[in-house]
C-alpha positions in Angstrom: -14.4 -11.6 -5.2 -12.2 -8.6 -4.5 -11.4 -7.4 -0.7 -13.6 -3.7 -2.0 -16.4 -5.9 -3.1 -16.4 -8.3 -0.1 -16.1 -4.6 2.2 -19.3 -3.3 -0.2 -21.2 -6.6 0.1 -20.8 -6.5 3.9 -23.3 -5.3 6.5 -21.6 -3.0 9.0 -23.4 -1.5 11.9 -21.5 0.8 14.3 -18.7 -0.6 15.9 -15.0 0.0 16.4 -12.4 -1.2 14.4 -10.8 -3.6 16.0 -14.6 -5.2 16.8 -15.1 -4.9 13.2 -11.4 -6.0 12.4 -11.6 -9.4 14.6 -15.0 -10.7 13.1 -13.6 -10.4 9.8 -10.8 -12.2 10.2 -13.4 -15.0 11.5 -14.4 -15.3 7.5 -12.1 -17.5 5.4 -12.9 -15.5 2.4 -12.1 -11.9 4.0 -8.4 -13.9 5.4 -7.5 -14.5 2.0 -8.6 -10.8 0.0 -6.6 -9.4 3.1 -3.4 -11.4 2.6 -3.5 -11.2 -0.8 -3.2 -7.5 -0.7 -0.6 -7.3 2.8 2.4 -7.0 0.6 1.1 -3.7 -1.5 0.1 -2.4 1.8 3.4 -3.1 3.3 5.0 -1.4 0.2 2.4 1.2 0.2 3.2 2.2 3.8 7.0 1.7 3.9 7.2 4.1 1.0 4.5 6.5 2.8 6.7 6.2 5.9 10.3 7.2 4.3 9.0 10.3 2.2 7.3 11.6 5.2 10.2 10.8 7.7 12.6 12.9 5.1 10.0 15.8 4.5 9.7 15.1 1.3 6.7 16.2 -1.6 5.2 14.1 -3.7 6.5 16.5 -6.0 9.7 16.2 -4.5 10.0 12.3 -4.7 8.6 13.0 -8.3 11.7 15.2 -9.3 14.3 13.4 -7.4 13.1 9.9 -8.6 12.2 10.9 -12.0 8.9 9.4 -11.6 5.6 11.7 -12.6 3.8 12.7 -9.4 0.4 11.4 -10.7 1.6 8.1 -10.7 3.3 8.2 -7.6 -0.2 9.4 -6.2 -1.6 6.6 -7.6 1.0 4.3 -6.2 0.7 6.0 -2.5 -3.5 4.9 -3.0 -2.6 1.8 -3.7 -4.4 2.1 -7.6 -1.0 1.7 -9.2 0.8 -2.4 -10.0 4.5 -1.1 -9.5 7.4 -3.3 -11.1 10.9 -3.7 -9.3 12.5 -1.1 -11.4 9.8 1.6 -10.9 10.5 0.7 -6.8 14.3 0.9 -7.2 13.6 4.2 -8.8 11.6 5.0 -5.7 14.1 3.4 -3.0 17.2 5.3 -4.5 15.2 8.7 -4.9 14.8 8.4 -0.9 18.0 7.1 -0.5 16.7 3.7 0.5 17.7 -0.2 -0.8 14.9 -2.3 -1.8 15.0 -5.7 -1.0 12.7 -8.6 -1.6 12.4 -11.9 -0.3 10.4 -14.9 -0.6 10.1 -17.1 2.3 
């Protein structure tokens, strides 16, 4: 099961986040679609973070990186698989390193 078709199959009623957060972390199955996916988002969101911090386009990162700005949309919704090359590409065209580690 996916993490968007164990959020689908779930029955929300109003509550906040954080409510709504906590008793999902309760489920074993919900822990493991969310780690599963905490790396992209931690990608996702550094690369989010720089291209804002530097005032930069889409468009922009597009150009400087060489990268077409569809797929860096994509890549920013998190409906792109990027490989280490494409986010070197990214890292240098915001004037960034990219390092990865295994722990």
């Amino acid at each position: 099961m996916t993490y968007t078709q164990y959020i689908m199959n779930t029955k929300l009623k109003y509550t906040t986040f954080e409510a709504w957060s906590r008793k999902c972390m309760r489920d074993p199955k919900f822990r493991r679609a969310d780690a599963a996916i905490e790396v992209e988002f931690q990608i996702i969101h550094d690369i989010l973070d720089k291209r804002i911090k530097k005032d930069m386009t889409q468009a922009e990162l597009a150009r400087k990186s060489g990268i077409g700005q569809a797929t860096l949309s994509r890549l920013e919704t998190g409906n792109y698989n990027p490989s280490i090359k494409f986010l070197q590409r990214v890292a240098k065209a915001l004037d960034s390193e990219l390092t990865v580690r295994m722990i």
